[in-house]
N, C-alpha and C positions, 0 to 999 in steps of 0.2 A: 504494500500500500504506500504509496508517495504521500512523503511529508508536506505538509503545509503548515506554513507557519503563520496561526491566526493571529498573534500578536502586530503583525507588520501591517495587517489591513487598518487599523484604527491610525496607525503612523501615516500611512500614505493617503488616507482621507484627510489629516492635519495639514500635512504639506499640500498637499490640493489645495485647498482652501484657503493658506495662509499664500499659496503665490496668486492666487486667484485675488486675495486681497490686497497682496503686495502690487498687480498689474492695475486694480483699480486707482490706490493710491498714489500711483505714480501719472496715470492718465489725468487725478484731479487735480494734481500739482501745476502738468502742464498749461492746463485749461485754466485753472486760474490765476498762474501768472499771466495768461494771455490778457483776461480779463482786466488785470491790474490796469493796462498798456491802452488796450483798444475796446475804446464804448459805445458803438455803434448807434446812430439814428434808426430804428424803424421807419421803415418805406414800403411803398405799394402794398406787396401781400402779408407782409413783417407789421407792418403799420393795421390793418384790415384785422389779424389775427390777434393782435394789443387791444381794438377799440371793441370787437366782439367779443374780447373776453370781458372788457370789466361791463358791456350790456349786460351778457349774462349773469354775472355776479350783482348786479344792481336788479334782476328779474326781468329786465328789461324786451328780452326774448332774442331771438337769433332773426336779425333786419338790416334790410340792407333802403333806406331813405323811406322807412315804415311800414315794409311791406316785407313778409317772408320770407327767405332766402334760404334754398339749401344749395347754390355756384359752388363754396368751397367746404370742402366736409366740416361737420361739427367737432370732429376729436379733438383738434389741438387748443382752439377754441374755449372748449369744454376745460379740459385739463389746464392750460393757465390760468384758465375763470378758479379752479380749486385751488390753484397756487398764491391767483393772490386772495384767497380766503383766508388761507393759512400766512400768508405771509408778506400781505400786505400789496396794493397797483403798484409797482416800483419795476422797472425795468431789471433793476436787477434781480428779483425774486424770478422774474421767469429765466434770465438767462444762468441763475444758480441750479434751477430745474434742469435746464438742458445744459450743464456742465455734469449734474449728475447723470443723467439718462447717457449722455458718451461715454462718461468714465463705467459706468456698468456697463454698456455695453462693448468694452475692450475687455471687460472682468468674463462676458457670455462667448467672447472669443478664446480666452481661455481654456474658459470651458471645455469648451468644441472641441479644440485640437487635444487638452488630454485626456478629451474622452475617444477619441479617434487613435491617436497617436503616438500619447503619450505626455507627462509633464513637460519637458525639455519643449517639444511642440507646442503645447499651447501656452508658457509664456515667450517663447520668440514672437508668437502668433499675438497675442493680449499685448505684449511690448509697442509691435509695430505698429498698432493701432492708437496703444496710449502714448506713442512720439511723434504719433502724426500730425503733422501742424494743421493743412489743411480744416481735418475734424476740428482742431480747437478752435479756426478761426468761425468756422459755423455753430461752435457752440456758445458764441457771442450772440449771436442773433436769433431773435424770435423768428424762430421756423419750426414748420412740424418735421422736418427731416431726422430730428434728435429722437422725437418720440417715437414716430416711424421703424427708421431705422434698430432702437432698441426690442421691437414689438417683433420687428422678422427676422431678428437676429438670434430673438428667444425661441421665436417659432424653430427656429434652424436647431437648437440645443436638442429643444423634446423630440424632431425629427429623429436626429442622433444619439437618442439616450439609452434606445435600445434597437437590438436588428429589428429589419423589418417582418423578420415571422413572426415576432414575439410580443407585438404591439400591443394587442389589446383596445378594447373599447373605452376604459381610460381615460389613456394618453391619447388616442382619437378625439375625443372629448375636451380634452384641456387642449391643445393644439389648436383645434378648432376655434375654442372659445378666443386663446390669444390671436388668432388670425384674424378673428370677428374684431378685437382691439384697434388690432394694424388696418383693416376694412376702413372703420370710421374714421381713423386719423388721414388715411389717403389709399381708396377705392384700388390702387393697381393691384391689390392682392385679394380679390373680389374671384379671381379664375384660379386660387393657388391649388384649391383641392385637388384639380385636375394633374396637377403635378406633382401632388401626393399622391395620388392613383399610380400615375407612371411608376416614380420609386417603388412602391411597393412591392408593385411587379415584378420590377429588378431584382429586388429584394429579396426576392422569390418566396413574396407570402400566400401566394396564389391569389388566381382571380375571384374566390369567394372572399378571404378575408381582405382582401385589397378593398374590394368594393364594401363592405360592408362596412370597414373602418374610417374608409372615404365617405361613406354617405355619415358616419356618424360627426366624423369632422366638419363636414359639411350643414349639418343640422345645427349643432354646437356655436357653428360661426354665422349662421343665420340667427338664431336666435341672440345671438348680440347686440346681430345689427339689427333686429326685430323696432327696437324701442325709436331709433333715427326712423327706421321706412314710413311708419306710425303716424311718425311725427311730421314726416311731408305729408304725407295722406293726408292729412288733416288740414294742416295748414295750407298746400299745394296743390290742393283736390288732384293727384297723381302720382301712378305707383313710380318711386324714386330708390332706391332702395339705400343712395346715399348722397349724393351729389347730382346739380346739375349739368354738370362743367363737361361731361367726359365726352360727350357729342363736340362741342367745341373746339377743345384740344384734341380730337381727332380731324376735324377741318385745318385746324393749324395744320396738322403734318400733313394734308391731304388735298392739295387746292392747285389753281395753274399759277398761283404765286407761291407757292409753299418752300421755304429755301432747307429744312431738317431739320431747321434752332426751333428759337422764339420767332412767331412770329403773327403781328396785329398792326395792321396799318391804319393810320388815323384817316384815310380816303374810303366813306362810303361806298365810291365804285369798287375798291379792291375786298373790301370786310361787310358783309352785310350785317356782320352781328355785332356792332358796336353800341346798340341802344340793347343788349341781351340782358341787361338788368329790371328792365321794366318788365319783360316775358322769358323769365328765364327757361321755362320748363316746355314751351314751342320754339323757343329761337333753340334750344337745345337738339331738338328732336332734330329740328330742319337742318340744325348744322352735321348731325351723325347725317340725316339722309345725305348729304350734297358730299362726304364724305366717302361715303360707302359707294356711290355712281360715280365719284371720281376715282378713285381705286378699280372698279369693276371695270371702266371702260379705258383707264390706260396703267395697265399693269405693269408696263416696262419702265415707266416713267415712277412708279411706285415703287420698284425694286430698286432703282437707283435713287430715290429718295432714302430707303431701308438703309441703305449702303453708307449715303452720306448720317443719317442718325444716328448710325454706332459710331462710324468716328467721330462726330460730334460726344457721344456718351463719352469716349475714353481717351479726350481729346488733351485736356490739360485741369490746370487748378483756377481757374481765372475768376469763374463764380464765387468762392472760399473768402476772395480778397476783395474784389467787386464788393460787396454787401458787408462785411466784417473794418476790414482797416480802411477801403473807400468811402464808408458813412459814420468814420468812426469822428466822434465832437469829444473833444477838442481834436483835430487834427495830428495824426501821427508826425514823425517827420520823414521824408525821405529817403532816409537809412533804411530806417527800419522796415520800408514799405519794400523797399526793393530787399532787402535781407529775407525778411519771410517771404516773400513770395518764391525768392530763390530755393530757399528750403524746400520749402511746400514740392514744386515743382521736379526740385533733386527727388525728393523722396517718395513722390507718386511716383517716376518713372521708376528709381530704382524698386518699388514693390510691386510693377507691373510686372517686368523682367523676370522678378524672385517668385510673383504669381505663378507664370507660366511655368516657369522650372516646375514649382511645387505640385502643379496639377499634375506636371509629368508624373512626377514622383509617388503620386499619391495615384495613378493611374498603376504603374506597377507595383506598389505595393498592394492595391484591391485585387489583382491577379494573384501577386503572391501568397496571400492570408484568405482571400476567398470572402473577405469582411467588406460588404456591399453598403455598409454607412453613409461610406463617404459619397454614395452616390445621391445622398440624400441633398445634399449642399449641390452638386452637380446639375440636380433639376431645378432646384429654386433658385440656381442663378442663371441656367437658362429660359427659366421662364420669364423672369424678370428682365432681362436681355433681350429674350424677343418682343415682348411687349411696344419695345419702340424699333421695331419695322413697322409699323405704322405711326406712333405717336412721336411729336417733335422731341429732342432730345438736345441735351447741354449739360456739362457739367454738373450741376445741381443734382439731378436728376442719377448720376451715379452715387452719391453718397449712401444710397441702402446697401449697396453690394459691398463698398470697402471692409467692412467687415469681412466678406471673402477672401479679397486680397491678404488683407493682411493676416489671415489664417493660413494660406495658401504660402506667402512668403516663409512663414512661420517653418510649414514644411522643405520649403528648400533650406531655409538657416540652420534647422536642425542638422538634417542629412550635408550638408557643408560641412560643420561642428564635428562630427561625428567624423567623417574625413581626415578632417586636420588633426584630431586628436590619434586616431589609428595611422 
């Protein structure tokens, strides 16, 4: 009978835990020296997600010039209306929130990689994330990306926590429910079950428990967003299940002007939807129709838009800085603007680079171990990836996946480490 030795399992849950806490702490250091430096202005939808939270917290309702609004999701909204409950309207209360929600969410990258991989792995992997400048300069600014982001990062952990034969109804269940989270703070993860299906598959849980666990995850995360759909109904005599927007932002990426990015021209003749606030939920519909007919009737013209959208996704840092040190009052100075940005920069490519390796790496080691987890991260960041062949894309817009990356580096760092040591 092979010895085990139960004394070392209680050991190696401490060490987990304590580097898991040591990656968060180091993440909050970073972020809040940043803070110290740069204090950004809320603008456009940073500014929109500030004045609807404290409506909300005043009871005031969720409107946009007195009339109902569900254009941009409720979640983030919602959750800074809690924060300044708790902690007072102050700019900084919410951007103390989304310094925490990053710093965790480098703590759940952690996670990942040593539950995947091993320790060693997941704090290279939780490191990369908590020295990434980039993230700290977004976690200046009131954005939902922070909440977001933490919400499918978790999802990716319970994805991982166990193989996929072994799931259970559950973790189906909780998964779901966090998904239904990530739904209301920003709808792109509205199709993720479908790629919980896929993994499973892989996962070789078979196609009864695949589906089954899918449909329960999928129940789980409706019913979250159950109380938002409700609440358009009512107020928007129509079924919304979260947002109005998503027709729109599909026109962006889909139109004979359409260039990949952002894109909303202040010319009538080119944007029909620029009074969308007064009708949100028809100018919506018409902008998906006009959306879906331009797609259907020139497809090659669509695939080379696809083309330019990824590289627009994984193009550079320039959004990070843009909205963080460019609206930050009192003014940086010029050092500094051009120092971090160069960081930033440095250190996205070099974790793109280290990405790829690592996927390699973690492509032959699923071969080698037969341990099909990692294919779980494999689907939710291809689905998330594909998402924008159709929808416009820019930087911003990659922030939920760096969490991949920098798990992914994590894997090349170790297997490097390990190298140089041997």
């Amino acid at each position: 009978m092979p010895h085990v030795d139960l004394a070392s399992a209680p050991t190696r849950g401490r060490r987990s835990w304590l580097a898991c806490a040591g990656v968060i702490a180091v993440a909050l250091l970073v972020r809040l020296a940043w803070i110290q430096f740069v204090h950004p202005i809320p603008a456009t939808d940073f500014a929109w997600y500030q004045s609807q939270a404290v409506h909300l917290l005043r009871g005031e309702g969720y409107l946009v010039d007195g009339h109902p609004t569900a254009y941009f999701p409720i979640g983030y909204p919602l959750f800074l209306a809690g924060v300044y409950a708790i902690a007072g309207v102050h700019w900084l209360s919410g951007v103390l929130a989304n310094v925490l929600l990053n710093a965790l969410t480098a703590g759940l990258v952690c996670r990942i990689g040593e539950r995947l991989h091993g320790l060693g792995t997941g704090i290279c992997g939780g490191l990369a994330l908590a020295l990434y400048v980039p993230h700290a300069a977004w976690s200046s600014v009131l954005c939902s990306e922070m909440l977001f982001t933490f919400l499918f990062t978790l999802t990716a952990l319970l994805w991982v926590s166990r193989p996929g034969a072994r799931w259970g109804w559950p973790l189906a269940a909780l998964s779901g429910a966090v998904t239904g989270l990530a739904c209301i703070t920003r709808p792109v993860a509205l199709l993720l079950p479908g790629a919980l299906w896929l993994y499973l598959l892989c996962a070789r849980a078979g196609w009864r428990r695949a589906t089954l666990w899918t449909v329960t995850a999928a129940v789980a995360m409706s019913l979250v967003i159950a109380p938002v759909t409700v609440r358009n109904w009512v107020r928007l005599h129509a079924f919304i299940p979260v947002s109005t927007n998503g027709g729109v932002n599909l026109w962006q990426g889909n139109n004979p002007h359409a260039n990949g990015a952002y894109f909303w021209p202040l010319d009538p003749r080119d944007n029909p939807f620029l009074n969308y606030v007064h009708d949100e939920v028809n100018e919506n519909r018409a902008a998906q129709h006009m959306a879906v007919q331009y797609i259907e009737q020139h497809p090659g013209r669509t695939l080379q838009l696809a083309l330019v959208k990824w590289r627009n996704l994984f193009r550079g840092v320039d959004n990070a800085f843009f909205w963080s040190v460019g609206h930050a009052q009192p003014p940086v100075s010029e050092r500094f603007r051009r120092t971090a940005y160069a960081a930033g920069l440095w250190e996205y490519r070099a974790m793109l680079l280290l990405a790829l390796l690592g996927v390699i790496r973690q492509a032959v080691w699923i071969r080698r171990t037969g341990d099909r987890r990692p294919l779980a991260l494999w689907w939710m960041f291809a689905y998330y990836v594909g998402l924008f062949f159709f929808f416009p894309a820019w930087d911003r817009m990659r922030v939920p996946i760096d969490p991949w990356l920098s798990l992914w580096s994590g894997v090349a760092l170790t297997a490097g480490l390990r190298r140089l040591r041997t």
